[in-house]
N, CA, C and O atoms as a printed pandas DataFrame, in Angstrom:
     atom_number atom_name residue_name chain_id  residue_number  x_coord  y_coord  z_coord
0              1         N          UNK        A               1  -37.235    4.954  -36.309
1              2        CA          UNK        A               1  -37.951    3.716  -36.116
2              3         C          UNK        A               1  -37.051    2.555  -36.510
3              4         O          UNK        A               1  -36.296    2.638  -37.478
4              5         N          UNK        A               2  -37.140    1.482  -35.753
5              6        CA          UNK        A               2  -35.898   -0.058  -36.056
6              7         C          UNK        A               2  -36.529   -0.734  -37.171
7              8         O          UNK        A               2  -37.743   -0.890  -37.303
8              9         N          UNK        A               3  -35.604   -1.134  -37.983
9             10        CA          UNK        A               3  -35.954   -1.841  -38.910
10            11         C          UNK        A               3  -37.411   -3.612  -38.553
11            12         O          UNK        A               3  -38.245   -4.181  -39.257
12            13         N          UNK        A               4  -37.021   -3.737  -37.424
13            14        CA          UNK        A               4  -38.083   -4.604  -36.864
14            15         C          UNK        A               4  -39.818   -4.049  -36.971
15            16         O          UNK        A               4  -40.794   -4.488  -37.578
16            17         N          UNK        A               5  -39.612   -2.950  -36.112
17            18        CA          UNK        A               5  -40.833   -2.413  -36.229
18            19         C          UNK        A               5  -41.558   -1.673  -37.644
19            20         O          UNK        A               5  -42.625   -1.070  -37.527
20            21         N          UNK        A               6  -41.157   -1.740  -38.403
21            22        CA          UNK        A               6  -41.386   -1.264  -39.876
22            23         C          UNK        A               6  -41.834   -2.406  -40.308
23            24         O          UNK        A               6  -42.846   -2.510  -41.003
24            25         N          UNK        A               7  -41.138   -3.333  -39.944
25            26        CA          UNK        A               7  -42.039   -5.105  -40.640
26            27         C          UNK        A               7  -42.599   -5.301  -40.199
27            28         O          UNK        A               7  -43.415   -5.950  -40.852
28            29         N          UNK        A               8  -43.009   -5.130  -38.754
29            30        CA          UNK        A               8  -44.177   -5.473  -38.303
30            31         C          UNK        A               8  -45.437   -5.049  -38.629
31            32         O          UNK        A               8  -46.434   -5.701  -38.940
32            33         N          UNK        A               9  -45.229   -3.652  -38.496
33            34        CA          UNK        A               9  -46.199   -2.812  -39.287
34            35         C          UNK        A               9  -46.990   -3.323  -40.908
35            36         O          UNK        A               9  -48.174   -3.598  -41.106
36            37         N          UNK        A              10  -45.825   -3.314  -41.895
37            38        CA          UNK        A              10  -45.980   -4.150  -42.736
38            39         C          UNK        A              10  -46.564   -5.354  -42.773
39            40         O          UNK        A              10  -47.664   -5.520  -43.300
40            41         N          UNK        A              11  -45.799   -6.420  -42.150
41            42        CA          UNK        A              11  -46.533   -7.697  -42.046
42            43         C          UNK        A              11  -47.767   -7.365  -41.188
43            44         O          UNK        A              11  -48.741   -7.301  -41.938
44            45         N          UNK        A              12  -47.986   -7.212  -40.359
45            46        CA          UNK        A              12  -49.251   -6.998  -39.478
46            47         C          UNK        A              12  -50.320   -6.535  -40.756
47            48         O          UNK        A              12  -51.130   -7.329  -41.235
48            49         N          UNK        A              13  -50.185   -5.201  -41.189
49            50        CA          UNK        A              13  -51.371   -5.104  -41.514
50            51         C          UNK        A              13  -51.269   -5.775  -43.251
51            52         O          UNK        A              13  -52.101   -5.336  -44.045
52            53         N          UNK        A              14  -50.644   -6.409  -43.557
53            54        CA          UNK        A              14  -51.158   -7.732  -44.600
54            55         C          UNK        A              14  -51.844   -8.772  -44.145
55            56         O          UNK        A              14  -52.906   -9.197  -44.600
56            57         N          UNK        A              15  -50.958   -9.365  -42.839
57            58        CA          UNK        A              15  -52.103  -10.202  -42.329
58            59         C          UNK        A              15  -53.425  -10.192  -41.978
59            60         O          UNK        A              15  -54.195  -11.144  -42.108
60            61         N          UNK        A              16  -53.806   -8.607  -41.325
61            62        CA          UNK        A              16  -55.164   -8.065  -41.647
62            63         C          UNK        A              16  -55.887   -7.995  -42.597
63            64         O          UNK        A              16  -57.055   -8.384  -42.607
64            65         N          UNK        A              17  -55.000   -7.242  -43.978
65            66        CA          UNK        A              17  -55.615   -7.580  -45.330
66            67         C          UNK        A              17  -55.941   -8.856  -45.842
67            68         O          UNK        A              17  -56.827   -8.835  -46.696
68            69         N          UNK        A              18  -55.451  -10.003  -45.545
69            70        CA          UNK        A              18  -55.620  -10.902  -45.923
70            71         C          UNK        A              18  -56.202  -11.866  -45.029
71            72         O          UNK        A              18  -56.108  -13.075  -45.242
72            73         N          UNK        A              19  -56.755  -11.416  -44.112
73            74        CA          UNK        A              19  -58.364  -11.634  -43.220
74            75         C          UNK        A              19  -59.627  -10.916  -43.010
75            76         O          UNK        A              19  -60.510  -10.915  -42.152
76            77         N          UNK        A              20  -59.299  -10.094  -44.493
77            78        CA          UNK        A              20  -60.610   -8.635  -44.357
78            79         C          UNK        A              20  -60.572   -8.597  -42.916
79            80         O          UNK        A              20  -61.727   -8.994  -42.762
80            81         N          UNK        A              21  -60.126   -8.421  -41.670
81            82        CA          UNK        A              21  -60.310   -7.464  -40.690
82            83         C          UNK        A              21  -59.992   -6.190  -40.448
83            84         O          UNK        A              21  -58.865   -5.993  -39.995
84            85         N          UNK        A              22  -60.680   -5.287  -40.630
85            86        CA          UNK        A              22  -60.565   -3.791  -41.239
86            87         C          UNK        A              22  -60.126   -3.602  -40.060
87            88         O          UNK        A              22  -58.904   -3.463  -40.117
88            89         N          UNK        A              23  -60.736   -3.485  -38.423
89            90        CA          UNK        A              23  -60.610   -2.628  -37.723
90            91         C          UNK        A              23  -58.773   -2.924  -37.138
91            92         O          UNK        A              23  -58.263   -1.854  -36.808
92            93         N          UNK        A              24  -58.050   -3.840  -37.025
93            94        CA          UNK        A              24  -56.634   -4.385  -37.090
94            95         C          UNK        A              24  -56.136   -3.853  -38.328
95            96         O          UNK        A              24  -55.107   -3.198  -38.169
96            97         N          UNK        A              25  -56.655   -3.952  -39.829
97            98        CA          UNK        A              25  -55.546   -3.331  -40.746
98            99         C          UNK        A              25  -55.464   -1.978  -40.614
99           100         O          UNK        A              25  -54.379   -1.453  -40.861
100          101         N          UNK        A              26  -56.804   -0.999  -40.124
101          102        CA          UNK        A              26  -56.209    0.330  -40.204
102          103         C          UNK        A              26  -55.698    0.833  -38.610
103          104         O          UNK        A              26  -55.544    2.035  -38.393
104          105         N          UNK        A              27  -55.463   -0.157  -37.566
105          106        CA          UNK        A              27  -54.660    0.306  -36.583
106          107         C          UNK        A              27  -53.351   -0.043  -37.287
107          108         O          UNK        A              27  -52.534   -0.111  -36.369
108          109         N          UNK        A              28  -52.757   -0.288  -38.380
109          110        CA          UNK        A              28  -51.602    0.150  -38.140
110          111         C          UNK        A              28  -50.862    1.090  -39.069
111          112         O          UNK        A              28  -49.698    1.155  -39.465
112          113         N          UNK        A              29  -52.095    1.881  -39.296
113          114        CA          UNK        A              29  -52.040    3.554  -40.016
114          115         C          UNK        A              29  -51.952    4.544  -39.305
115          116         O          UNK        A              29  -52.164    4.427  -38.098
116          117         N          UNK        A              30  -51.653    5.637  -39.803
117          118        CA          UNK        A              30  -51.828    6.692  -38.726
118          119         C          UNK        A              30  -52.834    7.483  -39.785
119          120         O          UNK        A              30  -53.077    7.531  -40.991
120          121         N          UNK        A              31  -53.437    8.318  -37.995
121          122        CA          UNK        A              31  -54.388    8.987  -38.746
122          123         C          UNK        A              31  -54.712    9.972  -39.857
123          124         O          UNK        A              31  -55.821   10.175  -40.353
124          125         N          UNK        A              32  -53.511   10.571  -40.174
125          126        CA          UNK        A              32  -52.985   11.316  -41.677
126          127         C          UNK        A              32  -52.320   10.959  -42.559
127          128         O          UNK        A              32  -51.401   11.452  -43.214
128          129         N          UNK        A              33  -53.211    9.411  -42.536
129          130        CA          UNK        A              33  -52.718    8.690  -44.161
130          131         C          UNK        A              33  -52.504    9.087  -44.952
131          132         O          UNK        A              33  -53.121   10.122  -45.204
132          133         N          UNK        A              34  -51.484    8.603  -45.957
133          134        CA          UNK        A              34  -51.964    9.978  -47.161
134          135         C          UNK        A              34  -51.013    8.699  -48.443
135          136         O          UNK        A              34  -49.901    8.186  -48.576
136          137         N          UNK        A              35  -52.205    8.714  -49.044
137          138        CA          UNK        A              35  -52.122    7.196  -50.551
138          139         C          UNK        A              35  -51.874    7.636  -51.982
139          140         O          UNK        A              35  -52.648    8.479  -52.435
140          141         N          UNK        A              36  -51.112    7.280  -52.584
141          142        CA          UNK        A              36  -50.068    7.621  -53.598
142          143         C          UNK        A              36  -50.298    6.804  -55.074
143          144         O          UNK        A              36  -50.050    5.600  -55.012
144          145         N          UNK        A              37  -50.545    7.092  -55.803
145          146        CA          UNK        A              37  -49.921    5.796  -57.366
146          147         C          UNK        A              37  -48.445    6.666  -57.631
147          148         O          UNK        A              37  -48.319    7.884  -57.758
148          149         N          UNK        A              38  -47.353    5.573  -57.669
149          150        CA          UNK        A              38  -46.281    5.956  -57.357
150          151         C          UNK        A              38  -46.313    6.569  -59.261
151          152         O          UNK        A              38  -46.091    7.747  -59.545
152          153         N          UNK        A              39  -46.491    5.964  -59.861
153          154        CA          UNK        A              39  -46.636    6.589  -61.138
154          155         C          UNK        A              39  -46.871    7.077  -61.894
155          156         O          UNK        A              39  -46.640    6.995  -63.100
156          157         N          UNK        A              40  -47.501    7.822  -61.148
157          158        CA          UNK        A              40  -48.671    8.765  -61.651
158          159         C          UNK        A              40  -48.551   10.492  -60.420
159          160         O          UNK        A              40  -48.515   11.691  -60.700
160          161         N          UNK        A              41  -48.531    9.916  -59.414
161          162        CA          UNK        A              41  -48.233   11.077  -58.168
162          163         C          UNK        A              41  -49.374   11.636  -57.774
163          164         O          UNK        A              41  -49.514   12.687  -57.147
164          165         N          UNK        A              42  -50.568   10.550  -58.345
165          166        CA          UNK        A              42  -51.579   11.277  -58.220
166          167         C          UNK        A              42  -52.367   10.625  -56.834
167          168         O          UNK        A              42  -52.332    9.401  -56.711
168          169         N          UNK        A              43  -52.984   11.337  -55.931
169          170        CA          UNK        A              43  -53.550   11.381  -54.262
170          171         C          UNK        A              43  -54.737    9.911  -55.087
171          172         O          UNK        A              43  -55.314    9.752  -56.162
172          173         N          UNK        A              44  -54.587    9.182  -53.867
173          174        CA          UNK        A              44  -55.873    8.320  -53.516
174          175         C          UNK        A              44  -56.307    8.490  -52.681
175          176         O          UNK        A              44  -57.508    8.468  -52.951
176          177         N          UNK        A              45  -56.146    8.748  -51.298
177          178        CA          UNK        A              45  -56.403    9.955  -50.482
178          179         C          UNK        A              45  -55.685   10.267  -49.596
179          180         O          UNK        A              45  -54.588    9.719  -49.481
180          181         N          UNK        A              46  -56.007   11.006  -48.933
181          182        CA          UNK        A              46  -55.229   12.102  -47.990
182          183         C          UNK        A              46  -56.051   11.936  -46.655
183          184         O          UNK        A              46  -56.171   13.048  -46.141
184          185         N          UNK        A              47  -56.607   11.038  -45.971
185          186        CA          UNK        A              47  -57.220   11.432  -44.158
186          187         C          UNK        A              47  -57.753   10.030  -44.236
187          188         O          UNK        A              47  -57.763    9.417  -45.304
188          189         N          UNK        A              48  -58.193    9.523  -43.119
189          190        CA          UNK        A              48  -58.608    8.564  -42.592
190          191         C          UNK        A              48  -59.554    8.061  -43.050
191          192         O          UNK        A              48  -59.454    6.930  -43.525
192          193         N          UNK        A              49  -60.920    8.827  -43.052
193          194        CA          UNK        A              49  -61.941    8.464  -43.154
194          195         C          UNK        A              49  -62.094    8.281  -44.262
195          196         O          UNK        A              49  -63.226    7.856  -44.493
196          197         N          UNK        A              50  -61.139    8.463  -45.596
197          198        CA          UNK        A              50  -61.533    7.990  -47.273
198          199         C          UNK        A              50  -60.709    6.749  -47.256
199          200         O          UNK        A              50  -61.033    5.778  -47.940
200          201         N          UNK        A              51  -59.288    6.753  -46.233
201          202        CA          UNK        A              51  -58.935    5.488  -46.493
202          203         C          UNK        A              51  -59.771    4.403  -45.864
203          204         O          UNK        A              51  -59.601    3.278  -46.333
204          205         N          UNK        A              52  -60.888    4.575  -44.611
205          206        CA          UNK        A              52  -61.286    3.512  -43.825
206          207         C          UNK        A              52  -62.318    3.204  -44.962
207          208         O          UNK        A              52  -62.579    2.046  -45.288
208          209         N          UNK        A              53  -62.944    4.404  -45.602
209          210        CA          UNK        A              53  -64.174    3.799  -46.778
210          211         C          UNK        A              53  -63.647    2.777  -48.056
211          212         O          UNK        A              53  -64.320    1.844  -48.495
212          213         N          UNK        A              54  -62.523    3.105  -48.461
213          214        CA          UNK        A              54  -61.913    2.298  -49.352
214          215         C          UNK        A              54  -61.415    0.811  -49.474
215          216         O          UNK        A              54  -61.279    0.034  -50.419
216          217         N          UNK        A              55  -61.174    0.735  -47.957
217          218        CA          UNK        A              55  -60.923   -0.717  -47.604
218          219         C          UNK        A              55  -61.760   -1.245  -47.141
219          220         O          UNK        A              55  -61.741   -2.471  -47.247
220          221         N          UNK        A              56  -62.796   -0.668  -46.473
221          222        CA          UNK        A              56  -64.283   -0.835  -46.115
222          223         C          UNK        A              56  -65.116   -1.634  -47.194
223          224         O          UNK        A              56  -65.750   -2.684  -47.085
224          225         N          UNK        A              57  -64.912   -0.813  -48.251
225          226        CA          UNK        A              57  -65.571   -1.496  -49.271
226          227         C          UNK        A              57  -64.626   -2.694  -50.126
227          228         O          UNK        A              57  -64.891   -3.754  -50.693
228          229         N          UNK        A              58  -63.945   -2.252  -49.988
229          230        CA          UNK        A              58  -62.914   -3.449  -50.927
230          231         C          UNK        A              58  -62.894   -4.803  -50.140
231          232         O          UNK        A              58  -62.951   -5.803  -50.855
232          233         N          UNK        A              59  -62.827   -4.988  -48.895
233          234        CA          UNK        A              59  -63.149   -6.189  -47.903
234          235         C          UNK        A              59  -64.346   -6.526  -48.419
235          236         O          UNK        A              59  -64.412   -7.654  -48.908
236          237         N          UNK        A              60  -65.581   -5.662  -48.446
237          238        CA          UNK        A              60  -66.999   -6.331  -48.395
238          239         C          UNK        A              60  -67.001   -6.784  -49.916
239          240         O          UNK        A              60  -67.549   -7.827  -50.273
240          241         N          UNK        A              61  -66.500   -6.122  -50.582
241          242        CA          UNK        A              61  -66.874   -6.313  -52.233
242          243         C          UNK        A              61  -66.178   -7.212  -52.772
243          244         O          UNK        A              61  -66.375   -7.377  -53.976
244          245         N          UNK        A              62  -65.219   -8.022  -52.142
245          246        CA          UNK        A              62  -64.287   -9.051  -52.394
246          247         C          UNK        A              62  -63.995  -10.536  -51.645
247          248         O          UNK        A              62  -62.838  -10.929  -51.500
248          249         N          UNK        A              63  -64.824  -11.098  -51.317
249          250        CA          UNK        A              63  -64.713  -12.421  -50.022
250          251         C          UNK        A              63  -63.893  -13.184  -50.444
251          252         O          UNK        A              63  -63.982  -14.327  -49.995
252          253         N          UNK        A              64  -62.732  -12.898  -51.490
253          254        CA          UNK        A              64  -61.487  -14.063  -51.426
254          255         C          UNK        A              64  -60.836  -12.961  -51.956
255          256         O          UNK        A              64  -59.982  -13.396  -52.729
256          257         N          UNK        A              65  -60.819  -12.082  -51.934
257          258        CA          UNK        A              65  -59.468  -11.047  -51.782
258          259         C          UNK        A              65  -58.128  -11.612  -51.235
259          260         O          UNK        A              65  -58.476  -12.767  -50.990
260          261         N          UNK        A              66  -56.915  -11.540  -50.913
261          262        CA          UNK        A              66  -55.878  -12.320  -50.931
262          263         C          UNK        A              66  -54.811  -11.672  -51.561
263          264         O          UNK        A              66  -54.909  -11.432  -52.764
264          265         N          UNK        A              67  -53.575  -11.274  -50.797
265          266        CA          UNK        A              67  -52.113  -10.662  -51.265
266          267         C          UNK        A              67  -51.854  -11.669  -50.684
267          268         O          UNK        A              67  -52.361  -12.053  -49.630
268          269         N          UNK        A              68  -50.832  -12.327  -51.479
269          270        CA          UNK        A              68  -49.122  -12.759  -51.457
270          271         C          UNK        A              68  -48.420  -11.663  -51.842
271          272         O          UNK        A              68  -48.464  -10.988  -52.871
272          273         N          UNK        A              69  -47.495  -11.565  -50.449
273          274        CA          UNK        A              69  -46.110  -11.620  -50.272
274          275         C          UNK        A              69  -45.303  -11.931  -51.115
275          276         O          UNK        A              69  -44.810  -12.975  -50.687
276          277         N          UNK        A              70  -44.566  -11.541  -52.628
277          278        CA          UNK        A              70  -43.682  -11.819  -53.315
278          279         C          UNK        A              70  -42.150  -11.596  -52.916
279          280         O          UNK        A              70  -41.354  -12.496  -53.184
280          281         N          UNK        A              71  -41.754  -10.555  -52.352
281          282        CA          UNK        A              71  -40.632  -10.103  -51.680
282          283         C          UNK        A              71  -40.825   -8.577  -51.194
283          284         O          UNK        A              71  -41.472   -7.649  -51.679
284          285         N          UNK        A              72  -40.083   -8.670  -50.145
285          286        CA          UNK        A              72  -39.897   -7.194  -49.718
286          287         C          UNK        A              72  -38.323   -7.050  -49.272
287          288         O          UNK        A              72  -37.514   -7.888  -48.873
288          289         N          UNK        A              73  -38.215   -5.468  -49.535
289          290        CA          UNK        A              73  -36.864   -4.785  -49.313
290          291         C          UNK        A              73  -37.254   -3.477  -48.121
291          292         O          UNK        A              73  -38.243   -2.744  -48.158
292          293         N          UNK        A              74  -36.143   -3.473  -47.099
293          294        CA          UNK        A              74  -36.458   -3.268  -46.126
294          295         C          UNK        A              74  -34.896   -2.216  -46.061
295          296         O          UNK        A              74  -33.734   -2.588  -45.893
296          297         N          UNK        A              75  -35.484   -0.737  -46.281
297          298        CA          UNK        A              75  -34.521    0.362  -46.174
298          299         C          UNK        A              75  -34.385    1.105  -45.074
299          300         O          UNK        A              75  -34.991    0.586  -44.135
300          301         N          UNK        A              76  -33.751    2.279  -44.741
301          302        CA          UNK        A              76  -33.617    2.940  -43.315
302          303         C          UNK        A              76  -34.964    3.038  -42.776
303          304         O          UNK        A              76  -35.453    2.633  -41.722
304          305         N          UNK        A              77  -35.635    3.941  -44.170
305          306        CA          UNK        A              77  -36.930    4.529  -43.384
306          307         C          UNK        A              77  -38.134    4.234  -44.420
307          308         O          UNK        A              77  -39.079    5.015  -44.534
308          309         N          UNK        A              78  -38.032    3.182  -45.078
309          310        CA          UNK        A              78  -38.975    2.507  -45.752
310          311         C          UNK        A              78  -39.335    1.437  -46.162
311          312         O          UNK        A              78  -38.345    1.039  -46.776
312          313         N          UNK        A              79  -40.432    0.353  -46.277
313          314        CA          UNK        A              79  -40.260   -0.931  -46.834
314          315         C          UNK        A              79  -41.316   -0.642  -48.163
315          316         O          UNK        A              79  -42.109    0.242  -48.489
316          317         N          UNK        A              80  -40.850   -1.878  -48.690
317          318        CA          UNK        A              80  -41.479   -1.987  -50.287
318          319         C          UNK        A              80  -41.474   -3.326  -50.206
319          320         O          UNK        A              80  -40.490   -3.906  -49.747
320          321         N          UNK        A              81  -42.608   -4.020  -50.657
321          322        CA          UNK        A              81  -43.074   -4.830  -50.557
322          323         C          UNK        A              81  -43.601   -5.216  -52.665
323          324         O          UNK        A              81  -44.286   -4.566  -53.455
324          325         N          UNK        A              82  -43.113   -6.061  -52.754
325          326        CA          UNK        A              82  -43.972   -6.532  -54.072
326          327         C          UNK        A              82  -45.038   -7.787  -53.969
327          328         O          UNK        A              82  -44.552   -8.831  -53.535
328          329         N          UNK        A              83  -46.529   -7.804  -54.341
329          330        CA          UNK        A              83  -47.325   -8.409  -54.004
330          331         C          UNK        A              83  -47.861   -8.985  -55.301
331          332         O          UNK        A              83  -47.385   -8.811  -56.423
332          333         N          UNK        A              84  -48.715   -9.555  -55.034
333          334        CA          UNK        A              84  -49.521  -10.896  -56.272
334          335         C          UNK        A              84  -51.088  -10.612  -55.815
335          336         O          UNK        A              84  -51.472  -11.490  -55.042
336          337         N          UNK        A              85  -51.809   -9.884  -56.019
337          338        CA          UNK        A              85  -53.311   -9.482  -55.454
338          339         C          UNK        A              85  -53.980  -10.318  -56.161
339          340         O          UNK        A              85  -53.816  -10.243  -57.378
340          341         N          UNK        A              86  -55.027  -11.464  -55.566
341          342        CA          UNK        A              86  -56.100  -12.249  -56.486
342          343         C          UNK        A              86  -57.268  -12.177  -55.544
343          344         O          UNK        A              86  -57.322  -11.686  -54.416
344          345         N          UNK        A              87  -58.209  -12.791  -56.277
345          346        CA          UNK        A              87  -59.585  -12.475  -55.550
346          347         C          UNK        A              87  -60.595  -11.228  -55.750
347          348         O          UNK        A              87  -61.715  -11.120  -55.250
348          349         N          UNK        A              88  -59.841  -10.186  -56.719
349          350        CA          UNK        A              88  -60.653   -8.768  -56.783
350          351         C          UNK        A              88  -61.714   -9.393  -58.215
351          352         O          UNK        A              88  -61.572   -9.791  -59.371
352          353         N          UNK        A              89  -63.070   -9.084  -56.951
353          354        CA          UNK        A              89  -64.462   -9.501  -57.988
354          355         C          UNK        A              89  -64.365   -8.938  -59.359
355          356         O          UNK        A              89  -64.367   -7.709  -59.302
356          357         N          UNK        A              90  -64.284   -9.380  -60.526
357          358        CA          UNK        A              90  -65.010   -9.199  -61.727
358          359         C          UNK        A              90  -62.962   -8.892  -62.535
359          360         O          UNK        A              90  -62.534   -8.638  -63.661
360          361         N          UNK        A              91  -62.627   -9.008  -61.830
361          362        CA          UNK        A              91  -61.207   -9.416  -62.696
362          363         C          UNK        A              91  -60.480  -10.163  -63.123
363          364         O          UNK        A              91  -60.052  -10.922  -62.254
364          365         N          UNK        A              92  -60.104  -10.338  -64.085
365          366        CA          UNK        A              92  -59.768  -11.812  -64.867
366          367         C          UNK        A              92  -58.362  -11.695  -64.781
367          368         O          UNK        A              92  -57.880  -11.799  -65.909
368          369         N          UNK        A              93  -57.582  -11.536  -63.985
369          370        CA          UNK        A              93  -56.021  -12.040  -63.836
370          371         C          UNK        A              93  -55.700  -11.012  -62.082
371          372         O          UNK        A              93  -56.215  -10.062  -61.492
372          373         N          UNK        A              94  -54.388  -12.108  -61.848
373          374        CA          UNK        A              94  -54.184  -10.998  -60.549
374          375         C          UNK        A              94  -53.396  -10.168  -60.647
375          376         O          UNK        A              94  -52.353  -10.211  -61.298
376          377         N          UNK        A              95  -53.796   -9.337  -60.026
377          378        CA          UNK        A              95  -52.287   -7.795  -59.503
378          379         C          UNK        A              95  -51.325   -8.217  -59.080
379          380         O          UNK        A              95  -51.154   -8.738  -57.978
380          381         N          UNK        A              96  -50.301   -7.973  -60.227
381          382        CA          UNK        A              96  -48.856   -7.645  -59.849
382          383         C          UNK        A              96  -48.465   -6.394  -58.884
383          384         O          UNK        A              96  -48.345   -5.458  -59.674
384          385         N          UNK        A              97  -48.234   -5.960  -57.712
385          386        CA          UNK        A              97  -48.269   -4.655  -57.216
386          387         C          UNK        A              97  -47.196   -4.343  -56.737
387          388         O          UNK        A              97  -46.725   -5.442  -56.443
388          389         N          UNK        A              98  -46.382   -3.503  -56.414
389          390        CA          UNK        A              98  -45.334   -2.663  -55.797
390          391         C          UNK        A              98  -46.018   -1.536  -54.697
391          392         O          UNK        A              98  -46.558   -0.527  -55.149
392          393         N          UNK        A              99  -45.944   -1.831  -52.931
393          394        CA          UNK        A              99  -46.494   -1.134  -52.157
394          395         C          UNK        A              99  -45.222   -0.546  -51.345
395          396         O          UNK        A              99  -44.533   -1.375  -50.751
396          397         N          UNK        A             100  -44.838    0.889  -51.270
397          398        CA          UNK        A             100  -43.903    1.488  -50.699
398          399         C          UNK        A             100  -44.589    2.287  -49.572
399          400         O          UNK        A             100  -45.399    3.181  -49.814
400          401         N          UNK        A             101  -44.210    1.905  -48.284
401          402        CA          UNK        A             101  -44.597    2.426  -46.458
402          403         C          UNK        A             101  -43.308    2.836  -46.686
403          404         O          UNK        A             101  -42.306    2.386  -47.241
404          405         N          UNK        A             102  -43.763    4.220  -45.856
405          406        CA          UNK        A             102  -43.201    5.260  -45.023
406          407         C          UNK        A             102  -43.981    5.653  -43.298
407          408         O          UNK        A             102  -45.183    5.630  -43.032
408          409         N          UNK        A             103  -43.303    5.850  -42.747
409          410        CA          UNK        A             103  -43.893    5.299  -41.224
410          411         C          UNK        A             103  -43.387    7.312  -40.821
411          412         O          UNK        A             103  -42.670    8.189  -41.301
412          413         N          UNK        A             104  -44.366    7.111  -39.634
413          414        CA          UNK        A             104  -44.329    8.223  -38.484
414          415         C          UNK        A             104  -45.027    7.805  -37.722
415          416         O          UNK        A             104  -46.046    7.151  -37.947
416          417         N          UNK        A             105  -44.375    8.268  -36.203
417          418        CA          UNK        A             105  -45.388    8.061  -34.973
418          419         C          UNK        A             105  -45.729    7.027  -34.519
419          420         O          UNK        A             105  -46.710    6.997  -33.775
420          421         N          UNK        A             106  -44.854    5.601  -34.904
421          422        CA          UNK        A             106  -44.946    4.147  -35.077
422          423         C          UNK        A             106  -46.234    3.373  -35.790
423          424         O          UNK        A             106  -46.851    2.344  -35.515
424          425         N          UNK        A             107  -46.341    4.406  -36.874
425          426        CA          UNK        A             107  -47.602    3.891  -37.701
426          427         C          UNK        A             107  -46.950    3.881  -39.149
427          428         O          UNK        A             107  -45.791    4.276  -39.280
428          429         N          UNK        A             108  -47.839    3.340  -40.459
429          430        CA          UNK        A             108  -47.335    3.521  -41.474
430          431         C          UNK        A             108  -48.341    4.992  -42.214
431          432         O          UNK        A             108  -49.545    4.969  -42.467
432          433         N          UNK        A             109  -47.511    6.002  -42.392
433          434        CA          UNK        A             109  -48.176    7.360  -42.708
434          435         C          UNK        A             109  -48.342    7.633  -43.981
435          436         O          UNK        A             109  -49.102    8.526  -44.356
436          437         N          UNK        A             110  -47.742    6.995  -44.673
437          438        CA          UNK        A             110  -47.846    7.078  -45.863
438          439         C          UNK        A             110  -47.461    5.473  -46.910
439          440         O          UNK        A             110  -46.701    4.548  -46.620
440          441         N          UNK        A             111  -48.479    5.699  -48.362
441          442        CA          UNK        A             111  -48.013    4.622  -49.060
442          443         C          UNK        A             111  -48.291    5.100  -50.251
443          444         O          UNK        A             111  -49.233    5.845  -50.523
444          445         N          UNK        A             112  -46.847    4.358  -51.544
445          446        CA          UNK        A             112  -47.061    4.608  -52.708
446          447         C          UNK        A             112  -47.316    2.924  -53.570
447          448         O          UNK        A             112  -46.615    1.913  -53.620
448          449         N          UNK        A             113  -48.604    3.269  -54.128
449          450        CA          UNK        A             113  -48.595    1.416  -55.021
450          451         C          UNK        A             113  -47.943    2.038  -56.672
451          452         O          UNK        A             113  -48.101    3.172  -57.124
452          453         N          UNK        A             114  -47.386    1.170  -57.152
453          454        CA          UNK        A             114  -47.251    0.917  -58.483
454          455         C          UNK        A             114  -47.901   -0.557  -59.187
455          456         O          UNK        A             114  -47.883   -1.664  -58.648
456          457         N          UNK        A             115  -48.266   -0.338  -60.059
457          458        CA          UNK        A             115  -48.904   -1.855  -60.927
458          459         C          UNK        A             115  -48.510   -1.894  -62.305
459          460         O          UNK        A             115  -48.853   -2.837  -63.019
């Protein structure tokens, strides 16, 4: 996959995230997602339908939800992105985050967050 299309992917579905439009952020997943805490190694999930519920709810449960873009690094076959998350209801400071895509099939197939 070209280093172009990996950002797009990336940027695309932030810009989704950061218009709660679910059905655009998870077209640019593939359907055997599979979600990571990079620090831990422990599954957030593994198939579609737990990731579509997760963001499902995190859109509805959040109406000023909002990532900035802090920087991203853009490798053969991965981008990492560091983000600034504000807007998550009932939390009193924002997420610092580290989001690492891995792509197949011109989708992003996998992701690891760190915080």
């Amino acid at each position: 996959m070209k280093k172009e299309q990996m950002i797009a992917l990336a940027q695309g579905q932030l810009d989704a995230y950061n218009n709660r439009d679910l059905g655009k952020f998870l077209s640019h997943y593939h359907p055997q997602i599979e979600v990571f805490r990079l620090n831990t190694g422990d599954c957030i999930c593994n198939d579609f339908e737990t990731f579509t519920k997760i963001y499902k709810d995190r859109f509805e449960q959040n109406p000023e939800l909002k990532c900035e873009l802090r920087s991203r690094i853009v490798l053969e076959n991965t981008v990492m992105d560091e983000e600034w998350v504000t807007g998550v209801t009932g939390a009193t400071a924002p997420s610092h985050v580290v989001a690492v895509y891995a792509f197949a099939d011109g989708l992003i197939s996998k992701v690891w967050f760190v915080r």
